[in-house]
N, C-alpha and C positions, 0 to 999 in steps of 0.2 A: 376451383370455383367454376371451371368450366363447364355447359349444356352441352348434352352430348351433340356428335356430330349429325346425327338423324334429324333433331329437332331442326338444327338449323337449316338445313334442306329441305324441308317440309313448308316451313315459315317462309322461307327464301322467294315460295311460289307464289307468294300473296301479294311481295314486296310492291308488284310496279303500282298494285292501285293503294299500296299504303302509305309514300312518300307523301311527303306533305308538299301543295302546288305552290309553294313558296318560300325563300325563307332569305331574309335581311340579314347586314351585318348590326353583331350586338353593338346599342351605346356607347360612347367611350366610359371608360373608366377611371378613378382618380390614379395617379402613378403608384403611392403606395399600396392599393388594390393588385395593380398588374405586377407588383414585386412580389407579393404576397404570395398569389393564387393564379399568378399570369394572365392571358388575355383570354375573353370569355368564348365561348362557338357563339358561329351564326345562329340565329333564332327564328325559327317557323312564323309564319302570318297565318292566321286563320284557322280551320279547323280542324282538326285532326283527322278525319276520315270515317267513313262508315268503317273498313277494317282494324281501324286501331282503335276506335270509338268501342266494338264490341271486344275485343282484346281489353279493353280495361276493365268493362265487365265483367269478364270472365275472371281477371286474377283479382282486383279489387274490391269486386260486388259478389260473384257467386262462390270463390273460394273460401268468402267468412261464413254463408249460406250453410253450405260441404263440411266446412270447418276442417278441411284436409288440404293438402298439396298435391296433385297428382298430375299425370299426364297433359289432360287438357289443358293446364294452368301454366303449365311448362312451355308447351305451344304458343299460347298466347303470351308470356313474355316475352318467348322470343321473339313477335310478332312488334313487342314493344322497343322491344332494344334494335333490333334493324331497322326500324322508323327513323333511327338518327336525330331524333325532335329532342332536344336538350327541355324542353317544359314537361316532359313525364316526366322527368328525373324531380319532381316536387312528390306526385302520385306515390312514385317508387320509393322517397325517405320519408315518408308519413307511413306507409304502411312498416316498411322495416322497425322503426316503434313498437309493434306488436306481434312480430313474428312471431310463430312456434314452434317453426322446428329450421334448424340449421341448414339443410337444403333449402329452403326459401330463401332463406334469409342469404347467404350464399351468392344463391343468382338475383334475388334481389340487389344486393352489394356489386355484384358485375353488371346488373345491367344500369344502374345508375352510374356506374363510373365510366362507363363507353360511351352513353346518353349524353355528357360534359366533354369525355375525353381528357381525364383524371388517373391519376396511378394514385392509391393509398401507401402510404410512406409509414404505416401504425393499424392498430384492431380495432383506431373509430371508424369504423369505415361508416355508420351514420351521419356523425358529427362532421365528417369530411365533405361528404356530397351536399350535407344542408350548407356548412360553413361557405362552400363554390357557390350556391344556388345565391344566397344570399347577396354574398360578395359581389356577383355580377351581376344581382337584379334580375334573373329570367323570369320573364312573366309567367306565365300559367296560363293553360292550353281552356277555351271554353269547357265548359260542363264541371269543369275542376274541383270546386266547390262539395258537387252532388256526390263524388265520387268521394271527396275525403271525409263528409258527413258520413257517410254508410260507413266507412272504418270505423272510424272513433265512435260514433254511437252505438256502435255493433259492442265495441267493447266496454263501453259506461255510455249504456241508456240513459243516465241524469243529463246528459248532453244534452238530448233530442231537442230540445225548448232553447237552447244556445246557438249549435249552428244555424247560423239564417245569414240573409244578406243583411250590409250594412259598413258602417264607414270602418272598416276596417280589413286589414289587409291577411287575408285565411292563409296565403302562403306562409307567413311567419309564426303560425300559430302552430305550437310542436305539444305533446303530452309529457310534462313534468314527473312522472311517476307516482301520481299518487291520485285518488279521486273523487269526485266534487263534495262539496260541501250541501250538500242542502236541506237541513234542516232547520225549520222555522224559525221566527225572531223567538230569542229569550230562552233559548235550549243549550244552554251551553254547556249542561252535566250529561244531556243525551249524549251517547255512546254512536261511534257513525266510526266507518271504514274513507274516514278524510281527516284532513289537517282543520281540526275543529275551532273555528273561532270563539269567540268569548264574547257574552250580550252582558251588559251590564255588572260587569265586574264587581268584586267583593274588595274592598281594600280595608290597608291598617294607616295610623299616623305614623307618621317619619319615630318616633320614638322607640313604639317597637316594631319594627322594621325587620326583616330577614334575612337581610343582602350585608355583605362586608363593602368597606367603602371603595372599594378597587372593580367593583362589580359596576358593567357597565348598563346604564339607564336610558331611555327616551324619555325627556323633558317636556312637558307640556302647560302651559298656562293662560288660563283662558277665563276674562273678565277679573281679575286675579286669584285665583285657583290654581292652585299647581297638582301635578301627577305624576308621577314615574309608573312607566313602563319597563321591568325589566326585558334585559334581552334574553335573558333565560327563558323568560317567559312567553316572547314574543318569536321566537326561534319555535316553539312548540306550536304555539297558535296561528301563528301571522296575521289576526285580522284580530278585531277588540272593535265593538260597539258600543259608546259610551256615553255618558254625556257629564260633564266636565262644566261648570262656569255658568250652569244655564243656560250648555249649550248643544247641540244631539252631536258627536262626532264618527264618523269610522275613520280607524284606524288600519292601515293597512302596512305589514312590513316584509318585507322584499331581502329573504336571508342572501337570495345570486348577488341581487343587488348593492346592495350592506345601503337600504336605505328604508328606513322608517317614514311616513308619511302620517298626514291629518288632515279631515276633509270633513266642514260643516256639513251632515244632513237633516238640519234643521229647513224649513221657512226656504226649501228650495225649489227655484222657479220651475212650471214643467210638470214636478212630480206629485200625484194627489197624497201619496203619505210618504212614511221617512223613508229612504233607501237605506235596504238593512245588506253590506258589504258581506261576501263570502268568498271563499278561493274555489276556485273555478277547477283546479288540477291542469289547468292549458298554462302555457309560456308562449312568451311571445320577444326573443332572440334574451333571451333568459334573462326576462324581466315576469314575475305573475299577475295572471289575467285575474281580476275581481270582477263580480257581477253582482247587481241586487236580485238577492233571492226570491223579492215581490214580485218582480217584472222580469225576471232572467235577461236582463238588461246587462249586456258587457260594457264595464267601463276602460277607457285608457287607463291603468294604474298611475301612473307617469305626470299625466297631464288633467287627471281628475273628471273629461266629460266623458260622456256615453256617446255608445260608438255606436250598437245596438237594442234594439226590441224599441219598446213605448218611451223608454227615456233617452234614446235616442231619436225618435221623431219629435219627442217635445222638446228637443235641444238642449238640453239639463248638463250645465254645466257646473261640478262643484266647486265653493269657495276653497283656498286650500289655509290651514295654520301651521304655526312654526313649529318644527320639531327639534329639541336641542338633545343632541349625541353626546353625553359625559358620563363621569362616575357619579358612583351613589355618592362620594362622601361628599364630594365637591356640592351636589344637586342639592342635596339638605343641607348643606350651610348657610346655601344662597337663600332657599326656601324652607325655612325651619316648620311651613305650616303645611308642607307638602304632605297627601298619601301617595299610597305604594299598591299595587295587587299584590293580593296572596298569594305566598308561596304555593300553595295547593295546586294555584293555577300551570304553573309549571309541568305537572302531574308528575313528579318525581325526575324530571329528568335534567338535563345541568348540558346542554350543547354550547359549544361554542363554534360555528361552523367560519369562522370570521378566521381561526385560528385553524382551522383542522380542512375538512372537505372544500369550504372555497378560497384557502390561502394559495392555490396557486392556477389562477386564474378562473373563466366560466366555466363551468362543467358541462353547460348547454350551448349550442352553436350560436354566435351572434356576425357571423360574419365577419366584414372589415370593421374595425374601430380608428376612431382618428386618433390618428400618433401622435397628438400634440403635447398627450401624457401618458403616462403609464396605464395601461386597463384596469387597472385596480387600484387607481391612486386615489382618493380618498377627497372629494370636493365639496363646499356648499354653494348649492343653487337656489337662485331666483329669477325672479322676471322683471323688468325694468318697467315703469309707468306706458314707455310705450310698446308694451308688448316684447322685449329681446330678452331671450335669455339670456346667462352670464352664470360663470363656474368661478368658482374663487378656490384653488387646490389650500384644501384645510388647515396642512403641516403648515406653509408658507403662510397662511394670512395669522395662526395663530401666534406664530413668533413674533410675527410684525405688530400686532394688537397688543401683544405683552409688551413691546418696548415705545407704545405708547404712539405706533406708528398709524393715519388714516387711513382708511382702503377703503375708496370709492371706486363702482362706475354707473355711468351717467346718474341717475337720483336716488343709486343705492347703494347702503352704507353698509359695513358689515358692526359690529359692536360684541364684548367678549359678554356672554352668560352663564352664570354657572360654570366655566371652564369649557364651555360649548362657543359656539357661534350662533347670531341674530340677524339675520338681514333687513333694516328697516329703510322706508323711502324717505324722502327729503323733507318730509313732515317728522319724521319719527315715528309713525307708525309702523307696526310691525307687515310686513306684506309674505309671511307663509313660503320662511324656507327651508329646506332639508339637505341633510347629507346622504350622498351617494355613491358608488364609486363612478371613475370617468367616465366608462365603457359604458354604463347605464345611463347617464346626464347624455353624454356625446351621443347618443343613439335616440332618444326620443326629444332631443334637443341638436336635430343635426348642425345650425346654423350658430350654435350656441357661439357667444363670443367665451372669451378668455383672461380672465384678469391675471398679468404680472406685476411684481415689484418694480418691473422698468416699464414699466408704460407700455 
């Protein structure tokens, strides 16, 4: 993986005016961080320099131009990687996403890993340099933004109307493999090169139905209406635009995640019409990024507001509703008056990624996760009247509910549905929770508390 020896001589003579005129010790970090991925490099102040300012250019801006790897490009990394500036190394695993040919990617992989000061211990050598970057919080060097835009849009121009500034954090934003959505509301049979959502679904009554009873569902009921979403279905689609009870919803489901979500956009404040939810093909520490395709408006998936474009300046934050995760047989017993989407919707196909591709862990880089449970252990989340989150791990409160046991905190109750979970507040009303796994709750819920059986 080595650049040969020339380049490095050559680059070497640029170096004195390329160092950066500063650089601070990194943050502390939490202890199980520093076990993990050990302690982070010093970190640069300010700006990277006229010499490594056009070194970025050169490999990041006019190499997609060229559409080749050549000499020059070779230069100028190594121009990058002797800077010693640990915040390229974000530049350097965005682009590795789209390499083309193995000598890039190569000394891309070396120069990120000398950038941190990292040995790869395995072949992810992307997953690794993100996983450190993350882990230790390295900021990102000015212009950073402009530079990861030209990558990613160079490669899926649907982008272009996406990247922009706004409340949201572009380091953590990686490409999912797959890309965007955007075809108009109510196209749902339109044929597109993306993980195509679903407007307006076609459904049957629970009688005849498609699904065997062991087939697992998202529970939905709204003004009393009920709906299954299968996860057959929702593994193919991930997004579903619906309206349910009288009421407009998107749906969004998060297969890294294993979390199903629902989100009034009906009568929302902010927005001049309905926000119509689509997958975006971005991640964000592998969780997926949605956007209304009216406004190319990114939402937090996680946390339901808009981060950017026009519903982000109107502050549009969505309401969110309950999602209950059970089987089909259990879901029609409860709700005998329930429909179902069509099998159709599925388009033939029968995933079960819960059991197969992400039964053993993220597949995408999410950094440190808090240890407090397993990354993949299975919680329902809510938010408390004043604002705190709070994870109730699923296994434990369902066995607690079945023998008839309370499980409160602070005004919120958990309560058994359909063989799911409900979290409602001290009224009884329902307040809009979901299942998730920990690593996704704990992550966009960093301060989340914790509920035990002990107190």
């Amino acid at each position: 993986m080595s650049i040969r020896p020339a380049l490095t001589l050559i680059a070497a003579l640029a170096l004195s005016t390329a160092l950066p005129a500063a650089a601070q010790e990194a943050s502390p970090i939490p202890d199980y961080v520093a076990q993990e991925f050990g302690q982070p490099p010093s970190v640069s102040e300010g700006a990277v320099g006229a010499e490594i300012e056009e070194a970025l250019q050169v490999v990041f801006v006019d190499s997609l131009a060229r559409g080749e790897w050549g000499n020059q490009q070779s230069l100028a990394l190594e121009q990058v990687r002797l800077s010693g500036d640990p915040r390229l190394a974000w530049i350097v695993a965005d682009m590795m996403r789209f390499t083309w040919q193995r000598t890039f990617d190569d000394a891309l992989a070396q120069t990120g890993a000398e950038l941190l000061g990292i040995e790869f211990d395995g072949p992810q050598r992307w997953h690794a340099i993100t996983d450190h970057l993350i882990a230790w919080d390295i900021p990102a060097y000015p212009g950073y933004l402009d530079h990861k835009r030209a990558i990613f849009t160079h490669f899926v121009p649907g982008w272009d109307r996406i990247f922009v500034e706004g409340e949201i954090d572009w380091r953590m934003v990686s490409w999912g493999g797959v890309l965007i959505d955007d075809r108009p509301y109510d196209e749902t049979d339109a044929l597109c090169n993306c993980i195509p959502a679903v407007d307006n679904p076609e459904v049957v009554e629970a009688e005849g139905a498609w699904l065997e009873d062991d087939d697992i569902v998202f529970g939905i009921v709204i003004n009393g209406e009920a709906r299954a979403y299968p996860r057959q279905i929702m593994e193919v689609r991930e997004m579903v635009n619906d309206t349910l009870g009288g009421r407009d919803l998107g749906i969004p489901y998060c297969t890294l995640c294993g979390a199903a979500q629902a989100y009034f956009t009906d009568d929302v404040e902010g927005a001049d019409e309905r926000p119509v939810l689509r997958t975006s093909g971005l991640l964000i520490r592998s969780n997926k990024v949605m956007y209304d395709v009216n406004t190319f408006s990114i939402f937090d998936t996680f946390l339901g507001h808009a981060v950017t474009g026009p519903l982000a300046e109107a502050g549009v934050q969505l309401e969110q509703a309950t999602v209950i995760t059970t089987d089909w047989g259990t879901w029609k017993a409860q709700y005998p008056q329930t429909t179902v989407l069509i099998e159709e919707l599925a388009l033939g196909r029968d995933f079960d990624f819960r059991n197969g591709r992400d039964a053993n862990g993220p597949i995408f880089p999410v950094g440190d996760v808090d240890p407090r449970l397993p990354v993949q252990e299975d919680v329902i989340g809510a938010i408390t009247a004043e604002g705190e989150p709070v994870a109730f791990p699923r296994a434990t409160a369902l066995l607690a509910l079945r023998s008839g046991a309370t499980i409160a905190y602070e005004d919120v109750r958990l309560e058994l549905d359909a063989g799911g979970i409900r979290a409602v507040g001290a009224d009884g009303a329902d307040i809009g929770s979901h299942q998730a796994f920990w690593f996704a709750w704990s992550q966009f819920h960093p301060d989340t508390a914790l509920w035990s059986p002990d107190g």
